[in-house]
PQR file with spaces between the fields and no chain letter, atoms N, CA, C, O and H, PARSE charges and radii, in Angstrom:
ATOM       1  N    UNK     1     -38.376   -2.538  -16.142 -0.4000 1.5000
ATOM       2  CA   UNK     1     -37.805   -3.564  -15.286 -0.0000 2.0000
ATOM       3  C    UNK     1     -36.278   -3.542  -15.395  0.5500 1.7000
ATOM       4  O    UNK     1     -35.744   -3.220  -16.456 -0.5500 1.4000
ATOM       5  N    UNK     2     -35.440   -3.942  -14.114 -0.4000 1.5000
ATOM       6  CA   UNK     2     -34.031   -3.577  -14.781 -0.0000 2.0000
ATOM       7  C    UNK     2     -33.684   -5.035  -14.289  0.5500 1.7000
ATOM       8  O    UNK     2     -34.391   -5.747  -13.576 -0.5500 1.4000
ATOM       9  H    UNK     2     -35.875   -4.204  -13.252  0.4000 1.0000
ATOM      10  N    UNK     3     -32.245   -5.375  -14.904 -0.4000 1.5000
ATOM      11  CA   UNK     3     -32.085   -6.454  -14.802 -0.0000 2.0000
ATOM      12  C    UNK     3     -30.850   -6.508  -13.680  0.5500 1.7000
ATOM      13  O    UNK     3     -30.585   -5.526  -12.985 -0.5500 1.4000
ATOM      14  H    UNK     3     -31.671   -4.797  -15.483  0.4000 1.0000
ATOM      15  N    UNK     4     -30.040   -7.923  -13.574 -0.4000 1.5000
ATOM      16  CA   UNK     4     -28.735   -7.682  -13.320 -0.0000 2.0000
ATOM      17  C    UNK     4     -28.121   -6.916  -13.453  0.5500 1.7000
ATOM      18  O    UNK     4     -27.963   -6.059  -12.584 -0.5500 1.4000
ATOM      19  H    UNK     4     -30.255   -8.720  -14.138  0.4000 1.0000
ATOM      20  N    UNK     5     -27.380   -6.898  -14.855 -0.4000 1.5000
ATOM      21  CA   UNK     5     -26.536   -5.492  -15.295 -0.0000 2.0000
ATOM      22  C    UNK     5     -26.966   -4.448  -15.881  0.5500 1.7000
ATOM      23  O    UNK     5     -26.437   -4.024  -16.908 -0.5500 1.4000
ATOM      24  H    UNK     5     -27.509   -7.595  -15.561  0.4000 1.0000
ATOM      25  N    UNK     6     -27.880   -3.946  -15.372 -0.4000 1.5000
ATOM      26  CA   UNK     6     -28.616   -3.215  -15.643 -0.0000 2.0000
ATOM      27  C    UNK     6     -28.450   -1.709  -14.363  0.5500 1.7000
ATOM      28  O    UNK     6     -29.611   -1.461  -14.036 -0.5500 1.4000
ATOM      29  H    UNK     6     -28.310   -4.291  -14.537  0.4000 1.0000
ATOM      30  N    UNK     7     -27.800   -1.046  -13.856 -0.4000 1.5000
ATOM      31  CA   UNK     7     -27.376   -0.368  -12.695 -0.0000 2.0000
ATOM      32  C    UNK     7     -29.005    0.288  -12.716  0.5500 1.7000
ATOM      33  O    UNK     7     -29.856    0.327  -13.605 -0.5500 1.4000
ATOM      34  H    UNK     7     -26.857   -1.247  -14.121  0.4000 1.0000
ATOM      35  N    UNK     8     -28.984    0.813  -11.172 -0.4000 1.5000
ATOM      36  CA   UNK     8     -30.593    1.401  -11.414 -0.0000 2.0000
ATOM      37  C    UNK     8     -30.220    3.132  -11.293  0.5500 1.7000
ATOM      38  O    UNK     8     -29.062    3.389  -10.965 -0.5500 1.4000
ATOM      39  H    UNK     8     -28.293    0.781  -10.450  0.4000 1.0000
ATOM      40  N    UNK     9     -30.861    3.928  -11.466 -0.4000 1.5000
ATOM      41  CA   UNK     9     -30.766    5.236  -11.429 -0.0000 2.0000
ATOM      42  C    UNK     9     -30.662    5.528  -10.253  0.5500 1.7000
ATOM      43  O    UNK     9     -31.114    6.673  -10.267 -0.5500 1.4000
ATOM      44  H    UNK     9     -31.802    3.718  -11.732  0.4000 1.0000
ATOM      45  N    UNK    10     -30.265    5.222   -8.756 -0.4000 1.5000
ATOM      46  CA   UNK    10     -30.236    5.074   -7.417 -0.0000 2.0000
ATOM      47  C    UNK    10     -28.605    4.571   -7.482  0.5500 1.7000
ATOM      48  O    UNK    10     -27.718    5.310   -7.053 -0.5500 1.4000
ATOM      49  H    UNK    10     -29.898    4.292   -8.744  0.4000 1.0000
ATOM      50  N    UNK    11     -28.307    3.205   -8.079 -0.4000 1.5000
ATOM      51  CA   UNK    11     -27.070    3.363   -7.850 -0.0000 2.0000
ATOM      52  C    UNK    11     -25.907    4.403   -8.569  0.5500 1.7000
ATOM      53  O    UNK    11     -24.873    4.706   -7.975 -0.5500 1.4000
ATOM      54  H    UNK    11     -29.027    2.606   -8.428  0.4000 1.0000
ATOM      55  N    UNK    12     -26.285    4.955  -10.100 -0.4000 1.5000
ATOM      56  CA   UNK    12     -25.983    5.593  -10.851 -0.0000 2.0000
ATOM      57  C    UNK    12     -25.467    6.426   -9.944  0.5500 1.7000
ATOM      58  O    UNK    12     -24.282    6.426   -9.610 -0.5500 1.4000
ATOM      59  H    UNK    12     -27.125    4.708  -10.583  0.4000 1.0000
ATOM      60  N    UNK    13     -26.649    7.439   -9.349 -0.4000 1.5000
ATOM      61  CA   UNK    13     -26.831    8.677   -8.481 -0.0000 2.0000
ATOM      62  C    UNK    13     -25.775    8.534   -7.485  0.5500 1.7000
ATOM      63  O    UNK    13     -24.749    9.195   -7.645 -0.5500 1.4000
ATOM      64  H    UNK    13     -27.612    7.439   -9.619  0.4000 1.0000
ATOM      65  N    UNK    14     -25.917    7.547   -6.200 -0.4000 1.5000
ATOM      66  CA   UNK    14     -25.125    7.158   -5.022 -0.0000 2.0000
ATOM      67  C    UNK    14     -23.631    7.275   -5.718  0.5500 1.7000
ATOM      68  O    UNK    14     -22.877    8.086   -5.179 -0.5500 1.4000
ATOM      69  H    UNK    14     -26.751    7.010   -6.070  0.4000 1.0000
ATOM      70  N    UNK    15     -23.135    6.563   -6.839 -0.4000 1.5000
ATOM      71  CA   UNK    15     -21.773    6.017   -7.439 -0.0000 2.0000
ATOM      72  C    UNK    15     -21.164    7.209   -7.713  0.5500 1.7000
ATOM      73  O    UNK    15     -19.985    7.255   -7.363 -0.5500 1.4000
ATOM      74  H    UNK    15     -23.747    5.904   -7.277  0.4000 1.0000
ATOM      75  N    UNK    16     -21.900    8.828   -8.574 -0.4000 1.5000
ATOM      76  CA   UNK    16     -21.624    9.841   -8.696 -0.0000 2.0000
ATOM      77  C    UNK    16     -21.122   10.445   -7.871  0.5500 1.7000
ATOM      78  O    UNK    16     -20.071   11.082   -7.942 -0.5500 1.4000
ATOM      79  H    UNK    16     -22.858    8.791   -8.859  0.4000 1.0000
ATOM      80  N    UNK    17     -22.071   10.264   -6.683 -0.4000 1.5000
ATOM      81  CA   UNK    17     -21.459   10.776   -5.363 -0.0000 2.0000
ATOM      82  C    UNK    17     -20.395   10.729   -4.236  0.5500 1.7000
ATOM      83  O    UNK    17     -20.177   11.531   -3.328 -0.5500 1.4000
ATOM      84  H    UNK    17     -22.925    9.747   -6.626  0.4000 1.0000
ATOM      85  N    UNK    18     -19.746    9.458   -4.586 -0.4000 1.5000
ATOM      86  CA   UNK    18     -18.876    8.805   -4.428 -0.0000 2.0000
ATOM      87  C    UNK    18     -17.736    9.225   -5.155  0.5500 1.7000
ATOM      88  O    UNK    18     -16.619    9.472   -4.700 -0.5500 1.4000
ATOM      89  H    UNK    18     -19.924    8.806   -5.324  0.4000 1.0000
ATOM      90  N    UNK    19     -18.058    9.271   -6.126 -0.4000 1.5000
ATOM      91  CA   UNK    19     -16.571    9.591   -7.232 -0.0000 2.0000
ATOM      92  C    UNK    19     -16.433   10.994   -6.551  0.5500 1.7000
ATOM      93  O    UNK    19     -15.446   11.105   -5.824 -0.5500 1.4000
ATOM      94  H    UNK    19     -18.965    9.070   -6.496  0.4000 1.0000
ATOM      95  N    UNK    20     -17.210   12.026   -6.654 -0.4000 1.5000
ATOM      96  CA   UNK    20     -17.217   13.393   -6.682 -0.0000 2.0000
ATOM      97  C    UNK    20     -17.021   13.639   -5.194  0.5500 1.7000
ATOM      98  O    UNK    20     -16.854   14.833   -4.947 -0.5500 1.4000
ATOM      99  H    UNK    20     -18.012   11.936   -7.245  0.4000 1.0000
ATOM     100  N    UNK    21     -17.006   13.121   -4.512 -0.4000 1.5000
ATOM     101  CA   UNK    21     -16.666   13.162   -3.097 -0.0000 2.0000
ATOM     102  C    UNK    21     -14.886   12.762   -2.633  0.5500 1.7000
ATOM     103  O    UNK    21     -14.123   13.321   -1.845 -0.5500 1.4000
ATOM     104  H    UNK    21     -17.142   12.151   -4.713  0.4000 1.0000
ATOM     105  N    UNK    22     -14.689   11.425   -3.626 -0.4000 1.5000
ATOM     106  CA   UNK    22     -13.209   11.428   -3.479 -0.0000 2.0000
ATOM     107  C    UNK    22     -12.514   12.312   -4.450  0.5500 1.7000
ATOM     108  O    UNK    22     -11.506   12.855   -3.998 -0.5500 1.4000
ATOM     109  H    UNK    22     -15.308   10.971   -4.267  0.4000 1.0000
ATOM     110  N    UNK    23     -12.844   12.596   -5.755 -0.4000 1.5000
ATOM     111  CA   UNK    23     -12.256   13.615   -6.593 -0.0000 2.0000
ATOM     112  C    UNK    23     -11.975   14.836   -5.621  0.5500 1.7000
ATOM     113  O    UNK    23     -10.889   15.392   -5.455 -0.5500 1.4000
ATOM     114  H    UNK    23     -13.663   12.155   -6.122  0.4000 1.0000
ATOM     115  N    UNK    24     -13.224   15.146   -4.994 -0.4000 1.5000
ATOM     116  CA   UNK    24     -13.167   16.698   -4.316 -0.0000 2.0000
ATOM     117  C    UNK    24     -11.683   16.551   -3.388  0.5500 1.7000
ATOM     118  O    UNK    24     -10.922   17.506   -3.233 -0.5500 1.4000
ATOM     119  H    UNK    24     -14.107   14.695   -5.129  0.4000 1.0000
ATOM     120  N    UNK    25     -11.471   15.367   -2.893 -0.4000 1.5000
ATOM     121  CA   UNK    25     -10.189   15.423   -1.460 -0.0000 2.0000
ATOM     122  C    UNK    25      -8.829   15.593   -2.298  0.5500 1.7000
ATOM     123  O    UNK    25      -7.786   15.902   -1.721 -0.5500 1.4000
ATOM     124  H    UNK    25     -12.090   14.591   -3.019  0.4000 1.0000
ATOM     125  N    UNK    26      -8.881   15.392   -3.602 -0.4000 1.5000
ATOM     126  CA   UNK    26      -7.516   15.546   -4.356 -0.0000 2.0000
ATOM     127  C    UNK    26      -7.709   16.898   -4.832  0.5500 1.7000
ATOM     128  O    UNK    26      -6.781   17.691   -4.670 -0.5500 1.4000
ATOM     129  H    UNK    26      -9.728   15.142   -4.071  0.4000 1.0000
ATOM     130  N    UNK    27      -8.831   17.299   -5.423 -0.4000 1.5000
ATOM     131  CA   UNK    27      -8.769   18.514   -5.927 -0.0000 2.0000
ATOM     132  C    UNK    27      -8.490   19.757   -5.145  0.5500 1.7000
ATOM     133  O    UNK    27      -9.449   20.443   -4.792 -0.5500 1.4000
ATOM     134  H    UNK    27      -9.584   16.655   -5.554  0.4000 1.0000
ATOM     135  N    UNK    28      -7.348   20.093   -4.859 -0.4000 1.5000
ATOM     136  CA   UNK    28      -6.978   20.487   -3.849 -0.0000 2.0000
ATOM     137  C    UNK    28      -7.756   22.346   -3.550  0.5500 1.7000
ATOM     138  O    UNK    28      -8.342   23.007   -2.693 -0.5500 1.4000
ATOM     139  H    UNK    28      -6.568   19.536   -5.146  0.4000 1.0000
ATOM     140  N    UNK    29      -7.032   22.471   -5.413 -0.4000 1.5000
ATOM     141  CA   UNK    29      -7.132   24.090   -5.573 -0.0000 2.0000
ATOM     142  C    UNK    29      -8.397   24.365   -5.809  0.5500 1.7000
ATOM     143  O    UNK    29      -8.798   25.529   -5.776 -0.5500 1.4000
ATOM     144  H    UNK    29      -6.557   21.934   -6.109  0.4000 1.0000
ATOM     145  N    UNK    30      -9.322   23.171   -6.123 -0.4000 1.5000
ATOM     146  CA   UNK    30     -10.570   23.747   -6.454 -0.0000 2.0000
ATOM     147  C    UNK    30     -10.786   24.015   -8.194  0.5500 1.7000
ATOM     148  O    UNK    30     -11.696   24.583   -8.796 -0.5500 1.4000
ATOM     149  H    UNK    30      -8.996   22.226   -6.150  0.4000 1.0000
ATOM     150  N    UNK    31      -9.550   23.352   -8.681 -0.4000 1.5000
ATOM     151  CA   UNK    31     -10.032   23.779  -10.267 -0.0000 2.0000
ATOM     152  C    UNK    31     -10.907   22.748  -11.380  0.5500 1.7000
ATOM     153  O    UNK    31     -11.141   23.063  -12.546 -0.5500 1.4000
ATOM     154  H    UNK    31      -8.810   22.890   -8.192  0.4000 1.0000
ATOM     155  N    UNK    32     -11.308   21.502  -10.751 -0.4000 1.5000
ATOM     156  CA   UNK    32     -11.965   20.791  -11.020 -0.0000 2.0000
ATOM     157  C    UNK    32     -11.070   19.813  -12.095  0.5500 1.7000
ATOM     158  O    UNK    32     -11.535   18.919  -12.803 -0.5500 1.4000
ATOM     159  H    UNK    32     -11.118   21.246   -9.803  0.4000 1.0000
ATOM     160  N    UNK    33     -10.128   20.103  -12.035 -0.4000 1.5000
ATOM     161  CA   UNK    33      -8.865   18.739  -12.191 -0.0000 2.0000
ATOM     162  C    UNK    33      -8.098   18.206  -11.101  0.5500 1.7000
ATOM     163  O    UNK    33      -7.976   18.779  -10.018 -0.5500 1.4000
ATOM     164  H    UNK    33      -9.751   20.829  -11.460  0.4000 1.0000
ATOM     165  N    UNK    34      -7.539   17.008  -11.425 -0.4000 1.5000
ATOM     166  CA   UNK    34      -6.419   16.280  -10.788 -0.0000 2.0000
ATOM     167  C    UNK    34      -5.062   16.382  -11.561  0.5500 1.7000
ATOM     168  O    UNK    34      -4.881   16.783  -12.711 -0.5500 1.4000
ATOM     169  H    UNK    34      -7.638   16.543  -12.304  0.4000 1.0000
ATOM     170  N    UNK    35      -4.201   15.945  -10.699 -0.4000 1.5000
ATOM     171  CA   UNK    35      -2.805   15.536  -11.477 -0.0000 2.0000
ATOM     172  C    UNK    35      -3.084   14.212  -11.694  0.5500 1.7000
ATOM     173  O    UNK    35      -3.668   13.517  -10.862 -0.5500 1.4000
ATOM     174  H    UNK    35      -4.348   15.619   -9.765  0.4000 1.0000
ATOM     175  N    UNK    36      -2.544   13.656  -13.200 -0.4000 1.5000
ATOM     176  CA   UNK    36      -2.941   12.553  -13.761 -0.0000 2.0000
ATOM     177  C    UNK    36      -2.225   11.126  -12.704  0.5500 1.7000
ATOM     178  O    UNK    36      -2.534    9.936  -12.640 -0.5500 1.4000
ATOM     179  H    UNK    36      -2.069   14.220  -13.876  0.4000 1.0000
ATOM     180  N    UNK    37      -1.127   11.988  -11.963 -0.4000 1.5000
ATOM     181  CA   UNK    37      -0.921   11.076  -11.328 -0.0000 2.0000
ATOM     182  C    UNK    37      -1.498   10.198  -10.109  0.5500 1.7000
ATOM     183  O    UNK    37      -1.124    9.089   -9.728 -0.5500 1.4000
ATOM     184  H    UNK    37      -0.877   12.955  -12.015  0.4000 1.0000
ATOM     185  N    UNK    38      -2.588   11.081   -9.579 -0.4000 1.5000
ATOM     186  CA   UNK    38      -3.427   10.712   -8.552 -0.0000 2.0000
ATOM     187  C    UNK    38      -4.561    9.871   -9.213  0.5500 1.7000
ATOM     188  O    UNK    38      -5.448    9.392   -8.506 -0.5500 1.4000
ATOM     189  H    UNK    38      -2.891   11.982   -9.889  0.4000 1.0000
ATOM     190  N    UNK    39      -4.542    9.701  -10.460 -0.4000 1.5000
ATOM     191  CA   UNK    39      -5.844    8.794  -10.924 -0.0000 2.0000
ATOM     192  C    UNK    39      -5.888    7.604  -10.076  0.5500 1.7000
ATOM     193  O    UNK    39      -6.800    7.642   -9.251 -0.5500 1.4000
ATOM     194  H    UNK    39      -3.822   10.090  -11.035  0.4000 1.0000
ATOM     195  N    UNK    40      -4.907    6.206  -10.041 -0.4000 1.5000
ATOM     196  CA   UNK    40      -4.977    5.274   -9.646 -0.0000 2.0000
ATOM     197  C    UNK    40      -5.054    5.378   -7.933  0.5500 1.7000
ATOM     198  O    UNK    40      -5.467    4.458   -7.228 -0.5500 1.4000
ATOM     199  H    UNK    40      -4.166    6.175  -10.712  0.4000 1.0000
ATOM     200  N    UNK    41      -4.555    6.730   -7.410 -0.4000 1.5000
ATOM     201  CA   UNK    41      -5.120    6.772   -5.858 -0.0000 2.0000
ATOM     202  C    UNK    41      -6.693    6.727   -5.660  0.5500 1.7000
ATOM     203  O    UNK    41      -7.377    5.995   -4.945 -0.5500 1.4000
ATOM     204  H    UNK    41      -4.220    7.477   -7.984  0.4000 1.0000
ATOM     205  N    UNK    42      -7.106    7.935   -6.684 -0.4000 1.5000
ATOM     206  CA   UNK    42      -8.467    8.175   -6.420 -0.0000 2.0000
ATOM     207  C    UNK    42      -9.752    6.793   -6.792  0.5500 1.7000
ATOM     208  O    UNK    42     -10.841    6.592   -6.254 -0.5500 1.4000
ATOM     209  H    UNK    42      -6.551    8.530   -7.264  0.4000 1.0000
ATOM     210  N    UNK    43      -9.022    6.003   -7.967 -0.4000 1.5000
ATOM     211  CA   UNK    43      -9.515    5.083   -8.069 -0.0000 2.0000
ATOM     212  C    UNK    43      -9.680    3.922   -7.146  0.5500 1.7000
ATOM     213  O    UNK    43     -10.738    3.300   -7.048 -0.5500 1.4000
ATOM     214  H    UNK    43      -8.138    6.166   -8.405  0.4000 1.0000
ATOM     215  N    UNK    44      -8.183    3.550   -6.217 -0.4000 1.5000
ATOM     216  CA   UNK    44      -8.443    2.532   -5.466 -0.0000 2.0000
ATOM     217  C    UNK    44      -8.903    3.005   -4.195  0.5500 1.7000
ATOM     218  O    UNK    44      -9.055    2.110   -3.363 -0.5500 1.4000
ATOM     219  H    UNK    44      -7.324    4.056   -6.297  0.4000 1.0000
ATOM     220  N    UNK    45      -9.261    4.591   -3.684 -0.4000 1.5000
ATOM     221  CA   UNK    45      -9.946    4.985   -3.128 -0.0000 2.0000
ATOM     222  C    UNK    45     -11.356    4.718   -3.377  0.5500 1.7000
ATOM     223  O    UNK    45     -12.093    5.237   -2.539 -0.5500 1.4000
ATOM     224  H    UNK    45      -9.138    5.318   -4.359  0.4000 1.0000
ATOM     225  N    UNK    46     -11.859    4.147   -4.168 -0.4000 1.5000
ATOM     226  CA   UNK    46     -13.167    3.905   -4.425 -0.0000 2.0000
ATOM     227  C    UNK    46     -13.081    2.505   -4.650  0.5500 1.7000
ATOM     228  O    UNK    46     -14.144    2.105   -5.124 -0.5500 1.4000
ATOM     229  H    UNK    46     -11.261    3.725   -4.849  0.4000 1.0000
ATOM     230  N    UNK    47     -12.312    1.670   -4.515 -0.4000 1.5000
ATOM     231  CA   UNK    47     -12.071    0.481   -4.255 -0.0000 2.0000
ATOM     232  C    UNK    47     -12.045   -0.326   -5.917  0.5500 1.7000
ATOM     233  O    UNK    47     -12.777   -1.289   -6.145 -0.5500 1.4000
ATOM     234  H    UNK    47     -11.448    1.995   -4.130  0.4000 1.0000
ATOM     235  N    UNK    48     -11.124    0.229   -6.937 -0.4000 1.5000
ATOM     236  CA   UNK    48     -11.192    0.062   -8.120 -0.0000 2.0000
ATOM     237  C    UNK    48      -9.381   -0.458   -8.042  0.5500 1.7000
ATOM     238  O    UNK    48      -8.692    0.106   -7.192 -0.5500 1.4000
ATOM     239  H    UNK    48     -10.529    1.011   -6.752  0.4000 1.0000
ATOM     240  N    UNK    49      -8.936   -1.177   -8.658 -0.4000 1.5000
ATOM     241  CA   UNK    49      -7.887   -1.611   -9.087 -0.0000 2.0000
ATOM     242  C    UNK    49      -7.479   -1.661  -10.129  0.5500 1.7000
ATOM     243  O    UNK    49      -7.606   -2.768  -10.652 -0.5500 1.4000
ATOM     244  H    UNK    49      -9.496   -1.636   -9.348  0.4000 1.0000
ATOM     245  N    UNK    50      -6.850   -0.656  -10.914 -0.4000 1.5000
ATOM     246  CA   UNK    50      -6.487   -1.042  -12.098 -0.0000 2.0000
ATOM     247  C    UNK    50      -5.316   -1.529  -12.360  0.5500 1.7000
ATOM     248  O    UNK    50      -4.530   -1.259  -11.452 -0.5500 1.4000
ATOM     249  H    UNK    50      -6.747    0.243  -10.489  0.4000 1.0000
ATOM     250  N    UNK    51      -4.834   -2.150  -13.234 -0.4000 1.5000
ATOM     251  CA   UNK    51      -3.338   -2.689  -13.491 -0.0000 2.0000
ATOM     252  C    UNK    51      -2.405   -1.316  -13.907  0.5500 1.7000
ATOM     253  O    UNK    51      -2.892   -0.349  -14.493 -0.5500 1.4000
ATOM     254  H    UNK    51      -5.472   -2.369  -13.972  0.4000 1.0000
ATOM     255  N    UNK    52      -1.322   -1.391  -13.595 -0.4000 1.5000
ATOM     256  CA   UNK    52      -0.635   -0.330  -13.396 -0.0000 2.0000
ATOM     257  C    UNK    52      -0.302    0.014  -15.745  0.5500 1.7000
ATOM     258  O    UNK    52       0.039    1.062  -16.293 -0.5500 1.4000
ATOM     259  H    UNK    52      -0.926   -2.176  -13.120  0.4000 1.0000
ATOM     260  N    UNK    53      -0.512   -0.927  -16.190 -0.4000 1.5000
ATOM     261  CA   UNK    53      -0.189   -0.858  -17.298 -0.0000 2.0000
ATOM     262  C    UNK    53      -1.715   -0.203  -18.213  0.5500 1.7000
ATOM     263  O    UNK    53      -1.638    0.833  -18.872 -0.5500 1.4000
ATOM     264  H    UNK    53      -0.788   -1.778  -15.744  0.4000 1.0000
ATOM     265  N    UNK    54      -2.709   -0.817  -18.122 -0.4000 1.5000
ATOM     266  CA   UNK    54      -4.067   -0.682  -18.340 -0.0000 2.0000
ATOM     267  C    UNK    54      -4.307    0.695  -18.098  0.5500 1.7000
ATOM     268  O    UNK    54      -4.638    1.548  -18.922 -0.5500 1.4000
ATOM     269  H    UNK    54      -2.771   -1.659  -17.587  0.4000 1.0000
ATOM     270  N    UNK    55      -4.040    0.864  -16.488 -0.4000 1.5000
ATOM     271  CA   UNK    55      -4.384    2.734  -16.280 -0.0000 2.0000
ATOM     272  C    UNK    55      -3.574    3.519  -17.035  0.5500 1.7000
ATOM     273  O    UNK    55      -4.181    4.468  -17.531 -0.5500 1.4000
ATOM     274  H    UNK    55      -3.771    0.171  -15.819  0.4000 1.0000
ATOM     275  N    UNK    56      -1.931    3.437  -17.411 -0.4000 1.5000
ATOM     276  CA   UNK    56      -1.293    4.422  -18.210 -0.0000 2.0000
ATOM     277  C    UNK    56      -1.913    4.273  -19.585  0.5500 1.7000
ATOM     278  O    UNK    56      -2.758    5.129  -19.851 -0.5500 1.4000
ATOM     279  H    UNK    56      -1.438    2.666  -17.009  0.4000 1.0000
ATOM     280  N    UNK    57      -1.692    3.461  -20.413 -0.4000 1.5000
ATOM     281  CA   UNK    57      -2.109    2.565  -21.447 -0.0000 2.0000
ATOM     282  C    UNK    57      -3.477    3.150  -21.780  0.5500 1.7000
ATOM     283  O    UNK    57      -3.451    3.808  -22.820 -0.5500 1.4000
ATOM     284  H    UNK    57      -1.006    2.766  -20.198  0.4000 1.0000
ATOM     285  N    UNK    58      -4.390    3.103  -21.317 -0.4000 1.5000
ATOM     286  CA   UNK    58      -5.757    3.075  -22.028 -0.0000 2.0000
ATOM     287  C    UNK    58      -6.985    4.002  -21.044  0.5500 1.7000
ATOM     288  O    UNK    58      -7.857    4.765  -21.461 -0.5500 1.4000
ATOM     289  H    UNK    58      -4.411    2.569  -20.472  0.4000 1.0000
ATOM     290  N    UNK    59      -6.639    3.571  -19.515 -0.4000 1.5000
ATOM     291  CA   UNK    59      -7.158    4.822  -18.812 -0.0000 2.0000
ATOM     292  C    UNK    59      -7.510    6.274  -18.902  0.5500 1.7000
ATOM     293  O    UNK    59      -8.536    6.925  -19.103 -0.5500 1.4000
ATOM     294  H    UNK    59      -5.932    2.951  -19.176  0.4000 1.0000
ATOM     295  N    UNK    60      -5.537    6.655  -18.543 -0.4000 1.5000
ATOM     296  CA   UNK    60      -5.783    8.256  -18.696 -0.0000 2.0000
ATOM     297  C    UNK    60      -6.013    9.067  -19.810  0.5500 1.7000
ATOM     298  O    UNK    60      -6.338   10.254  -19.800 -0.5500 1.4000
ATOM     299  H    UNK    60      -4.704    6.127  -18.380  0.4000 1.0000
ATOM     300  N    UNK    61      -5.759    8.114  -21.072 -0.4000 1.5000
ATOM     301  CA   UNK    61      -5.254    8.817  -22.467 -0.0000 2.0000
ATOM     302  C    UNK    61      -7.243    8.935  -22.344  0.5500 1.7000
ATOM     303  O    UNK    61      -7.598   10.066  -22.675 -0.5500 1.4000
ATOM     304  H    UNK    61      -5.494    7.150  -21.081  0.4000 1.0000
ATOM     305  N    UNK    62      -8.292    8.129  -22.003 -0.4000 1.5000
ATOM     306  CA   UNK    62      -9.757    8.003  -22.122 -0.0000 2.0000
ATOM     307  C    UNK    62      -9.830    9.640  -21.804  0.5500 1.7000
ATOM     308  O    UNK    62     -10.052   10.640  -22.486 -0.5500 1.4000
ATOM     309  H    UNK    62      -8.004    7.210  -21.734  0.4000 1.0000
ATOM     310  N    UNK    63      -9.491    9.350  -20.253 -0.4000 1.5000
ATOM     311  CA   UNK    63      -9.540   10.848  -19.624 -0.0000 2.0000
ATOM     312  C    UNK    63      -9.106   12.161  -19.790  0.5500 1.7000
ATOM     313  O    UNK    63      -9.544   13.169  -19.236 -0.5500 1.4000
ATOM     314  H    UNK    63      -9.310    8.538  -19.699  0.4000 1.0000
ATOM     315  N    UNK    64      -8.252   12.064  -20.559 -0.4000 1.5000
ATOM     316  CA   UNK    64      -7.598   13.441  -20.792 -0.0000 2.0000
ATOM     317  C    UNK    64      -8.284   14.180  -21.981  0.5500 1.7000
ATOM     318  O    UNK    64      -9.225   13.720  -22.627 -0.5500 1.4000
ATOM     319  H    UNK    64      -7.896   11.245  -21.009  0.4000 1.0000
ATOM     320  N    UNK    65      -7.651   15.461  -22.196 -0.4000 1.5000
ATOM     321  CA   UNK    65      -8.430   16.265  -23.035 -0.0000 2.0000
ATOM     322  C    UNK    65      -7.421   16.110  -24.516  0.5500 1.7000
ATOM     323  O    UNK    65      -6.210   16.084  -24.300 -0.5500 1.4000
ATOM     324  H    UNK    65      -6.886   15.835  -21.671  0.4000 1.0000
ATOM     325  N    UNK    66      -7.845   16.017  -25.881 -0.4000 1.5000
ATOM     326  CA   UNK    66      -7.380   16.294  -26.877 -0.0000 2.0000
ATOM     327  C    UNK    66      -5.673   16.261  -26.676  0.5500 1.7000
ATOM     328  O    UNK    66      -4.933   15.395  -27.142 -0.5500 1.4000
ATOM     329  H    UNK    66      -8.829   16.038  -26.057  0.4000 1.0000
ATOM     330  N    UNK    67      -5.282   17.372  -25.903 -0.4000 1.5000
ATOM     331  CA   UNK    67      -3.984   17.789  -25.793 -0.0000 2.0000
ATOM     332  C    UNK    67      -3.545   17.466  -23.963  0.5500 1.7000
ATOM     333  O    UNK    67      -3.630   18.161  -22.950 -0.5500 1.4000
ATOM     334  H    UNK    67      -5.883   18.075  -25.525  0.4000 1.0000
ATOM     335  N    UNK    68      -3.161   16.339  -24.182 -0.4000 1.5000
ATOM     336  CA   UNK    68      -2.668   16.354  -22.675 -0.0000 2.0000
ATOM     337  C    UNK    68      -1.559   17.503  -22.016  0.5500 1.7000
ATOM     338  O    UNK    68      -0.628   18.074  -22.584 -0.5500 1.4000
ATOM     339  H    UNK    68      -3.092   15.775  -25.005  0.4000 1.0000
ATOM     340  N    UNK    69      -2.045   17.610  -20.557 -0.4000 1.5000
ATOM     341  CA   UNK    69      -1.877   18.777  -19.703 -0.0000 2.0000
ATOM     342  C    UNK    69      -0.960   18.347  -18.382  0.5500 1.7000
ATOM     343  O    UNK    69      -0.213   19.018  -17.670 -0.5500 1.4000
ATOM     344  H    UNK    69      -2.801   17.145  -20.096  0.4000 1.0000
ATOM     345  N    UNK    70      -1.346   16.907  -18.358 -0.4000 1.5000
ATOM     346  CA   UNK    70      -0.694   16.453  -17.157 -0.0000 2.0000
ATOM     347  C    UNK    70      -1.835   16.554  -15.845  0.5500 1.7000
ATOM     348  O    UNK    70      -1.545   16.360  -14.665 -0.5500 1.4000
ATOM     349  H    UNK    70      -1.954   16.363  -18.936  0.4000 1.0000
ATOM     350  N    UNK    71      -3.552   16.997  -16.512 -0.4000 1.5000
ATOM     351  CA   UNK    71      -4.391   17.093  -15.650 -0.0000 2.0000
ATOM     352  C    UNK    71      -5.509   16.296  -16.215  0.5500 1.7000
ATOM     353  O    UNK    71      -5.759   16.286  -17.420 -0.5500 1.4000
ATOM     354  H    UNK    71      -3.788   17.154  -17.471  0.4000 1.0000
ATOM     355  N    UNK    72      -6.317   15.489  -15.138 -0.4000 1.5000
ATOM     356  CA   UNK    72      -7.247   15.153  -15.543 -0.0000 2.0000
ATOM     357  C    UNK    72      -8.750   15.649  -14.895  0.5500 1.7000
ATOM     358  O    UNK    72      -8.837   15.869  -13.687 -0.5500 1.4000
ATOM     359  H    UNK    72      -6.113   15.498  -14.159  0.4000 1.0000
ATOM     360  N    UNK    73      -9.998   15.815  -15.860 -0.4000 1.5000
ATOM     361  CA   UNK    73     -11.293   16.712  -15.176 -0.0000 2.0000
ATOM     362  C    UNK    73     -12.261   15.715  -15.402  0.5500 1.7000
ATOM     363  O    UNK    73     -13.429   15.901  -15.061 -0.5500 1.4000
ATOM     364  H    UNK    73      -9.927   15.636  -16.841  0.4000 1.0000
């Protein structure tokens, strides 16, 4: 049984598709990164708002790899 906050494996699926659909329009070259700077586009492209402090702050550092590149995958 799922609850409220409980997402169902339908929205999971749909939400994936979504991300990976706006990721794909930035990813220009095809290398399966972004420039870290397009995070907060691609995000409020999916109708996400983050605070401009929150996304530098605690966001991208989530996203990035070990050794930041200036790309995020």
């Amino acid at each position: 049984m799922t609850t409220l906050n409980e997402p169902t494996p339908e929205w999971i699926e749909s939400t994936q598709v979504k991300i990976r659909e706006v990721f794909d329009l930035f990813d220009k070259d095809k290398s399966d990164a972004i420039v870290q700077e397009e995070v907060g586009t691609v995000m409020r492209a999916l109708g996400v708002f983050p605070d401009e402090r929150i996304l530098v702050l605690e966001l991208l550092p989530e996203m990035q790899d070990h050794e930041p590149t200036g790309f995020v995958r």
